[in-house]
N, CA, C and O atoms as a printed pandas DataFrame, in Angstrom:
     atom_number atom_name residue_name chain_id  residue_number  x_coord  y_coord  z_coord
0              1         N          UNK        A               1    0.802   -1.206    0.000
1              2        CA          UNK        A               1    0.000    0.000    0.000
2              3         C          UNK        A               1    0.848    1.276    0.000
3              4         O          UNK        A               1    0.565    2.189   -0.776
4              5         N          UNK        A               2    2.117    1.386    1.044
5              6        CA          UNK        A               2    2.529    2.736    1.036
6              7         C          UNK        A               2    3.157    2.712   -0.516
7              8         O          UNK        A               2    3.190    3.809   -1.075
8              9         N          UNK        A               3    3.562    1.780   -1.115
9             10        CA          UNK        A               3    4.485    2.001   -2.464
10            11         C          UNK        A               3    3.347    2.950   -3.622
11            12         O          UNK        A               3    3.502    3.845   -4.453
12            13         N          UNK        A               4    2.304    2.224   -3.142
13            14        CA          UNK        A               4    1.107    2.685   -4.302
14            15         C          UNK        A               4    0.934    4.315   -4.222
15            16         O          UNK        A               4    0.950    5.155   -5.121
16            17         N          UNK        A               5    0.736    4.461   -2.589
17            18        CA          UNK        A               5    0.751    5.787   -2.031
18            19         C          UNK        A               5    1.711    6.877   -3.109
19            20         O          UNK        A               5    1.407    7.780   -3.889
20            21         N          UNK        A               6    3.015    6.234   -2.666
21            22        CA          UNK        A               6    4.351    7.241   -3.293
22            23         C          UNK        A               6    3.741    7.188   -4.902
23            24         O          UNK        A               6    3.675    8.145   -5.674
24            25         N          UNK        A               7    3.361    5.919   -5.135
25            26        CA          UNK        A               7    3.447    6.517   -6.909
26            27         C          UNK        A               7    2.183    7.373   -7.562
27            28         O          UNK        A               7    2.183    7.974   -8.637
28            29         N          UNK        A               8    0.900    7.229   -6.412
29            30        CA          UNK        A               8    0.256    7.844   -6.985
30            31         C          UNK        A               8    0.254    9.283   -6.417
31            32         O          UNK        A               8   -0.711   10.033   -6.559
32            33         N          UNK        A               9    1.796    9.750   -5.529
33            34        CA          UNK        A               9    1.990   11.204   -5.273
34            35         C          UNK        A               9    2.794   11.560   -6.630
35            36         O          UNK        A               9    2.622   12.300   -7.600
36            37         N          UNK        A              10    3.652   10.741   -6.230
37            38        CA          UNK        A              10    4.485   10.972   -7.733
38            39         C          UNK        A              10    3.923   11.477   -9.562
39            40         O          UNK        A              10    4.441   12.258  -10.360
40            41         N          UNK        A              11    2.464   10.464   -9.679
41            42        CA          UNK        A              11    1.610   11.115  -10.547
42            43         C          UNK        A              11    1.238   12.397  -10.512
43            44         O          UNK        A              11    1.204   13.287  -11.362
44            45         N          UNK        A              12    0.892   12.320   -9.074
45            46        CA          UNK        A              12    0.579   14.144   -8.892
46            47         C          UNK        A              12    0.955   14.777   -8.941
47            48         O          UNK        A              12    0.441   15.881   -9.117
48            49         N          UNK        A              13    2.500   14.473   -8.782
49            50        CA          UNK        A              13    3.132   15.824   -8.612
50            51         C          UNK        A              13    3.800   16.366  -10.364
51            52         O          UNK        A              13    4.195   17.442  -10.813
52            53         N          UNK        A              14    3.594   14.525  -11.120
53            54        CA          UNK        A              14    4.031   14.768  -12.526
54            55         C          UNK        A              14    3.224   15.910  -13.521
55            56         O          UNK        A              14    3.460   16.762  -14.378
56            57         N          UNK        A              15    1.994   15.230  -12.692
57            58        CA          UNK        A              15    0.940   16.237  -13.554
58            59         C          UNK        A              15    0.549   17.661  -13.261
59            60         O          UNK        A              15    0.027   18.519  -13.973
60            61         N          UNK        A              16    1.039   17.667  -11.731
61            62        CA          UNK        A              16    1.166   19.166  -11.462
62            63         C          UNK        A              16    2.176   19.937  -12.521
63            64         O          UNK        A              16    1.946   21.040  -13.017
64            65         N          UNK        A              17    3.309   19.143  -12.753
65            66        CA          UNK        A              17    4.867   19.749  -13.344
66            67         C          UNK        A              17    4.016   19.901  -14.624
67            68         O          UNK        A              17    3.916   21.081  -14.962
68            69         N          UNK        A              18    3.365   19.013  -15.440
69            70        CA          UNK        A              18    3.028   19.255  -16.314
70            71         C          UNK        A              18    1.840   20.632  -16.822
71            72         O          UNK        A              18    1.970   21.295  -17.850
72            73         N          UNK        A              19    0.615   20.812  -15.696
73            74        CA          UNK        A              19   -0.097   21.383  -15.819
74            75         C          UNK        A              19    0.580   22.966  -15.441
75            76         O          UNK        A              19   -0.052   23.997  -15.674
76            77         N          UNK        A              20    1.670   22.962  -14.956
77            78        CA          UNK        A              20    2.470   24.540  -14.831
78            79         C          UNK        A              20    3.149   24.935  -15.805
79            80         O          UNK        A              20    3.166   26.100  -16.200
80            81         N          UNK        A              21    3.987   23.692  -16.452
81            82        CA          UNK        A              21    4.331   23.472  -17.666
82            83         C          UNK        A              21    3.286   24.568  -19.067
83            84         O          UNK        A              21    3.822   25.281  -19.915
84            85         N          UNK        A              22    1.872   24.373  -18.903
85            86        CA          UNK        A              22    1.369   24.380  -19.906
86            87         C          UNK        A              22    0.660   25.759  -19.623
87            88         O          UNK        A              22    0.343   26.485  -20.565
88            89         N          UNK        A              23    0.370   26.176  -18.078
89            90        CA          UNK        A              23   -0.001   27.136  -17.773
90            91         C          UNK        A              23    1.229   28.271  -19.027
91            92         O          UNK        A              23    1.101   28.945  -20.049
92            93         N          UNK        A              24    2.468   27.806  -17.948
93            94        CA          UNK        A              24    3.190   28.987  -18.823
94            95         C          UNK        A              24    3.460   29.638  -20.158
95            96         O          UNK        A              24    3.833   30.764  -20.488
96            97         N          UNK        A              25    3.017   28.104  -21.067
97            98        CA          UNK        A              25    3.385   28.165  -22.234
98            99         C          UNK        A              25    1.906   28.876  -22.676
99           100         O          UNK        A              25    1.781   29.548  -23.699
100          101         N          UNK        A              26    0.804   28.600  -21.709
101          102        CA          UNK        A              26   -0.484   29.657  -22.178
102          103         C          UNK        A              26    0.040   30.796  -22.247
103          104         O          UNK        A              26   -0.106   31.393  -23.314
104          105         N          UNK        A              27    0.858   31.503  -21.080
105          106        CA          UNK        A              27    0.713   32.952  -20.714
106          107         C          UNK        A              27    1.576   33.467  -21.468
107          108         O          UNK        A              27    1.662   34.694  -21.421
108          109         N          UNK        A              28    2.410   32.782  -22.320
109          110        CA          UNK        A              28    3.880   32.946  -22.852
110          111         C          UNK        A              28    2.924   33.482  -24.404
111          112         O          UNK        A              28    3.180   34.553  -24.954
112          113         N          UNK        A              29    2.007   32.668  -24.840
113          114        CA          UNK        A              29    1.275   32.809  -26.005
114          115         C          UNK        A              29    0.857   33.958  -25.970
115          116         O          UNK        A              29    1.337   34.856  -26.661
116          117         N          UNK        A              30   -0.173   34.120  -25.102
117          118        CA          UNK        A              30   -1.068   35.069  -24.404
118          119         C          UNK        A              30   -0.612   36.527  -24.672
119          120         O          UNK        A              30   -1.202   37.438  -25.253
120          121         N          UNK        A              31    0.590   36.486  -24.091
121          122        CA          UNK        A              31    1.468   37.179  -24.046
122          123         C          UNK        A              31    2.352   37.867  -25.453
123          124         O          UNK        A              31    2.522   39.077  -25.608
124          125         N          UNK        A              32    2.832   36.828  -26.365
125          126        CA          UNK        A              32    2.844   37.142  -27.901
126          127         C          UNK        A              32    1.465   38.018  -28.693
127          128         O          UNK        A              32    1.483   39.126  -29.228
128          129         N          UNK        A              33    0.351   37.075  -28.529
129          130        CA          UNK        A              33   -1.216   37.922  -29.248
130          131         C          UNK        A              33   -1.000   38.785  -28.712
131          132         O          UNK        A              33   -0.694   39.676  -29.505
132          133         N          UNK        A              34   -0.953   39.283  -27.161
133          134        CA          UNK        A              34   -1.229   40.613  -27.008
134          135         C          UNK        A              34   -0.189   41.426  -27.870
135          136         O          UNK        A              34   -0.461   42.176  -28.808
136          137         N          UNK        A              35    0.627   41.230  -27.537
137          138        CA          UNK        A              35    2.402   42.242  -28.482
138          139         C          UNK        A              35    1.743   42.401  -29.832
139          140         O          UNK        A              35    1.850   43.404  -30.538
140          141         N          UNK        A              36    1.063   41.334  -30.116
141          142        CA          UNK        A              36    0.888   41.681  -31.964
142          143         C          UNK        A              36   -0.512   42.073  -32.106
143          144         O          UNK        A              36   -0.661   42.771  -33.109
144          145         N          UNK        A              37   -1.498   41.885  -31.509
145          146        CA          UNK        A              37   -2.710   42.724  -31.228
146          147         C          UNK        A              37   -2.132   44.418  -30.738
147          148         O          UNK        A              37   -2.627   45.332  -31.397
148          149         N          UNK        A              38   -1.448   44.683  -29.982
149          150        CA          UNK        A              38   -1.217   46.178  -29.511
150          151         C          UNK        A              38   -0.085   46.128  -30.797
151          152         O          UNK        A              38   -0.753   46.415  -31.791
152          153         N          UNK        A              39    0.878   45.966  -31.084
153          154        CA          UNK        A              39    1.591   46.600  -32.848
154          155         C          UNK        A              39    0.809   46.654  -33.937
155          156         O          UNK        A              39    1.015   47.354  -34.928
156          157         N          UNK        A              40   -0.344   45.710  -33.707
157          158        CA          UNK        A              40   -1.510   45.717  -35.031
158          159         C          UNK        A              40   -2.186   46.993  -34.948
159          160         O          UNK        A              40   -2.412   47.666  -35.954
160          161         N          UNK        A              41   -2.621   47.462  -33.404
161          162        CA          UNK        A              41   -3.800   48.487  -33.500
162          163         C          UNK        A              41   -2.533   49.910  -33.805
163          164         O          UNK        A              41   -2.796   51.045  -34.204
164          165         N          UNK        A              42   -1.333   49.402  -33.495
165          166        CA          UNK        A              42   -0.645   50.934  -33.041
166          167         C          UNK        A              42   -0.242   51.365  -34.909
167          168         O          UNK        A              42    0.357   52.333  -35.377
168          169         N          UNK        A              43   -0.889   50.148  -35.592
169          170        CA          UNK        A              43    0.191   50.138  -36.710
170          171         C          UNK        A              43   -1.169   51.232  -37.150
171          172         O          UNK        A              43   -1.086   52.435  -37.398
172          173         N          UNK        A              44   -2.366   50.389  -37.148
173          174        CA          UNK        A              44   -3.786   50.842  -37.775
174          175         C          UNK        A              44   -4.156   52.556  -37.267
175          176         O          UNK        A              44   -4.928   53.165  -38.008
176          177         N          UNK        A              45   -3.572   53.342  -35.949
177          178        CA          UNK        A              45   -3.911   54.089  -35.452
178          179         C          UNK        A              45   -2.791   54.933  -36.216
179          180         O          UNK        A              45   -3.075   56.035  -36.686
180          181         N          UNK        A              46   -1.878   54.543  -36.296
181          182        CA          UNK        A              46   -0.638   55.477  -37.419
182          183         C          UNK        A              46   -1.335   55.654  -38.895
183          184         O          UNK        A              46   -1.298   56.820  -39.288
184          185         N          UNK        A              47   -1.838   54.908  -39.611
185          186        CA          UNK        A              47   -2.373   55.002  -40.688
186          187         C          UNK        A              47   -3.679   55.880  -40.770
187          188         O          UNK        A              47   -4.085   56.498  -41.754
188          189         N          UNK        A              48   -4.137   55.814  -39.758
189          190        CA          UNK        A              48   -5.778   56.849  -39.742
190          191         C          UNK        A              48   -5.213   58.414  -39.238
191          192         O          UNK        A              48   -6.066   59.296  -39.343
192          193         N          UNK        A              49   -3.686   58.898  -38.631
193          194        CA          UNK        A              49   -3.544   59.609  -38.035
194          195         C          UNK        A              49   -2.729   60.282  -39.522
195          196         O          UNK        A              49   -2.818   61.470  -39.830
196          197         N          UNK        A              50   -1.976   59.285  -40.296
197          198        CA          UNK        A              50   -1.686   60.096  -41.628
198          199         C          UNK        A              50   -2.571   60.219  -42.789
199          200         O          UNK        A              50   -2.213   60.553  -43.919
200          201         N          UNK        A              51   -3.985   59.865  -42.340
201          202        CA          UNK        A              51   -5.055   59.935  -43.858
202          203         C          UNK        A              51   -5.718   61.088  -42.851
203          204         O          UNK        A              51   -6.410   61.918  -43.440
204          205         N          UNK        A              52   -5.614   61.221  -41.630
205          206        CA          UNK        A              52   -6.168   62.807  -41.696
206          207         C          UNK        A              52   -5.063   63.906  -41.715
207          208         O          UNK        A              52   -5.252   65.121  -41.787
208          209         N          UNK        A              53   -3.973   63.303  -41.644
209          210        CA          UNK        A              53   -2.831   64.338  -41.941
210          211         C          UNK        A              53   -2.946   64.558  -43.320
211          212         O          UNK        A              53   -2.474   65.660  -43.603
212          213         N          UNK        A              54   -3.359   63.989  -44.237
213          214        CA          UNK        A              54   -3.499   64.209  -45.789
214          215         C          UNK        A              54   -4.957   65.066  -45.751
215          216         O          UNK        A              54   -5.269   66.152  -46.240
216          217         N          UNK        A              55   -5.658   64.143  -44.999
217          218        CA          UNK        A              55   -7.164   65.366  -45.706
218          219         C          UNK        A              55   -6.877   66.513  -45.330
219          220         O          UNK        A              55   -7.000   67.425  -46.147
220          221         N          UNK        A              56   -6.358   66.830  -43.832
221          222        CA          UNK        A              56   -5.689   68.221  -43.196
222          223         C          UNK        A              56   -5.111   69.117  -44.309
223          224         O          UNK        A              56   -5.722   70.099  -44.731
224          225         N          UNK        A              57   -3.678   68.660  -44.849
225          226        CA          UNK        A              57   -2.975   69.111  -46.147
226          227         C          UNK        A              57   -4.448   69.462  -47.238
227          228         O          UNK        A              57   -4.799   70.620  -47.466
228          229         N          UNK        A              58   -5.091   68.376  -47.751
229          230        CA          UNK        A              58   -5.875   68.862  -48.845
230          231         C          UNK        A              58   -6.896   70.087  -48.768
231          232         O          UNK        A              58   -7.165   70.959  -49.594
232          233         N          UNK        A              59   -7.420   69.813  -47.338
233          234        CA          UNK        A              59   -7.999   71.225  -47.083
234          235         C          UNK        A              59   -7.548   72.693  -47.300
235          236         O          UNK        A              59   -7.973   73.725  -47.818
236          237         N          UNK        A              60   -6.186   72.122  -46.459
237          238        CA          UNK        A              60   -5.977   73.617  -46.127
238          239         C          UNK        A              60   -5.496   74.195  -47.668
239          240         O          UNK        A              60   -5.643   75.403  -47.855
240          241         N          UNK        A              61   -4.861   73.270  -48.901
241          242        CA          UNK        A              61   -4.529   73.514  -50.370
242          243         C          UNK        A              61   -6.175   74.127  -50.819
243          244         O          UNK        A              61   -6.601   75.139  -51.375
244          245         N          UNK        A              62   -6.643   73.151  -50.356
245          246        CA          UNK        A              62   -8.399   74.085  -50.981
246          247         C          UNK        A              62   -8.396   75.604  -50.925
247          248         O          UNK        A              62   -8.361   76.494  -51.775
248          249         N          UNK        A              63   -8.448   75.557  -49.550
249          250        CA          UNK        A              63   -8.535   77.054  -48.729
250          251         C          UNK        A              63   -8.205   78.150  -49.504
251          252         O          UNK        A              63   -8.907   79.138  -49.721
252          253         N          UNK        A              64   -6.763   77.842  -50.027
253          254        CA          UNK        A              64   -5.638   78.474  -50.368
254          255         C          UNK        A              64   -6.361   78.959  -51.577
255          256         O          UNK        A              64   -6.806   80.061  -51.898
256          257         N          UNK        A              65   -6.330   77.441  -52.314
257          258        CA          UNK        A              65   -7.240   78.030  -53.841
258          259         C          UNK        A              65   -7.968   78.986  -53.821
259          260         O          UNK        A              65   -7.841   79.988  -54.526
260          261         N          UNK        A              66   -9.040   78.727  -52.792
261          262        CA          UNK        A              66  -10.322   79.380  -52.720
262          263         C          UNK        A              66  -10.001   80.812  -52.721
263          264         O          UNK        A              66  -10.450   81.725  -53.415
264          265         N          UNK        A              67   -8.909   80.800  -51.558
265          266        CA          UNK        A              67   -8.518   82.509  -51.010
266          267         C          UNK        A              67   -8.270   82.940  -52.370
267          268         O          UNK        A              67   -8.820   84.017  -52.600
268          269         N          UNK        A              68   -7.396   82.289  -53.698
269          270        CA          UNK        A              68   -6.906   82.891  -54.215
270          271         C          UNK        A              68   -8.034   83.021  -55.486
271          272         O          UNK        A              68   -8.109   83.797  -56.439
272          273         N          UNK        A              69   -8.463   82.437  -55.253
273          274        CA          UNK        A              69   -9.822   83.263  -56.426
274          275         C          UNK        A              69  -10.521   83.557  -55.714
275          276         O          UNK        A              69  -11.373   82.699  -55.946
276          277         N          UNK        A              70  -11.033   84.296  -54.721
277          278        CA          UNK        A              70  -12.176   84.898  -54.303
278          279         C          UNK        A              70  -10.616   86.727  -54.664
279          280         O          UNK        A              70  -10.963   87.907  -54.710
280          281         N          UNK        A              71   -9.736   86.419  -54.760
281          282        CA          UNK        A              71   -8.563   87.195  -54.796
282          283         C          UNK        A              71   -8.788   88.003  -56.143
283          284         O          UNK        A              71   -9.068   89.171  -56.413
284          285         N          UNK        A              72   -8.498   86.656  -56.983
285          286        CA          UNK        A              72   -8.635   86.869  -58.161
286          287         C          UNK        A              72  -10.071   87.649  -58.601
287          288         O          UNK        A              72   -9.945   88.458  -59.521
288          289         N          UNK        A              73  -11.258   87.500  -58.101
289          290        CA          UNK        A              73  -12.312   87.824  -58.706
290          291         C          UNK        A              73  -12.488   89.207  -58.359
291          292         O          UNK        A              73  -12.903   90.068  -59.135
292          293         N          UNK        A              74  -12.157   89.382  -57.176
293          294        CA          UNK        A              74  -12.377   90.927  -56.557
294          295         C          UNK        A              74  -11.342   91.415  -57.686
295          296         O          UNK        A              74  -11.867   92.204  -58.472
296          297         N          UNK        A              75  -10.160   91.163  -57.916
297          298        CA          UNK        A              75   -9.306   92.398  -58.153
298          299         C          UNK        A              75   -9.787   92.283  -59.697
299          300         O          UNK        A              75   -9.136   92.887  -60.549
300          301         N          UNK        A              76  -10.824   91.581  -60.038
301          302        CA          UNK        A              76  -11.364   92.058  -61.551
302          303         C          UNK        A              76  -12.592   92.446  -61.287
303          304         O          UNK        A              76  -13.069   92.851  -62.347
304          305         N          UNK        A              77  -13.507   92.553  -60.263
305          306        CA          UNK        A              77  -14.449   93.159  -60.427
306          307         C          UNK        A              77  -14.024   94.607  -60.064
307          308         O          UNK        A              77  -14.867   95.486  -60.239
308          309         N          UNK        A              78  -12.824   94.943  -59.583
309          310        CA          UNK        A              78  -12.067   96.217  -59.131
310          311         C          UNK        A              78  -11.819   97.058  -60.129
311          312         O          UNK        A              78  -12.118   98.248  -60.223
312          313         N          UNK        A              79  -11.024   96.081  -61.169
313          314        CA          UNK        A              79  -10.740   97.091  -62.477
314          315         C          UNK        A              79  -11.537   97.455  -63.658
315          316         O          UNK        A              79  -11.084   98.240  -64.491
């Protein structure tokens, strides 16, 4: 009986080694998705921050136009 005892601690304690084993290799994963989930969004939040840096630019080129013919029109309804 005590031999049975030891081996079925010994199981336990194998499968403990094992089940920490696997814990880690979860958190280790876990741990990768997140890194490439947060570089994915940081990549996606850079790209939306330079397509309004472009519409920004295109506006303000509008503007410009605009100023310069509302420019243009006065200084011919002038002469």
């Amino acid at each position: 009986m005590p031999q049975q005892k030891e081996l079925g601690l010994a199981q336990i304690k194998d499968v403990a080694q094992k089940a920490e084993q696997a814990a880690e290799q979860t958190l280790q994963v876990a741990q990768q998705i997140y890194s490439q989930a947060t570089a994915a969004a940081l990549s996606e939040a850079e790209q939306q921050v330079e397509d309004l840096q472009n519409q920004i630019k295109q506006a303000q080129q509008k503007t410009e136009d605009l100023k310069q013919e509302i420019k243009s029109q006065s200084e011919s309804t002038q002469s």
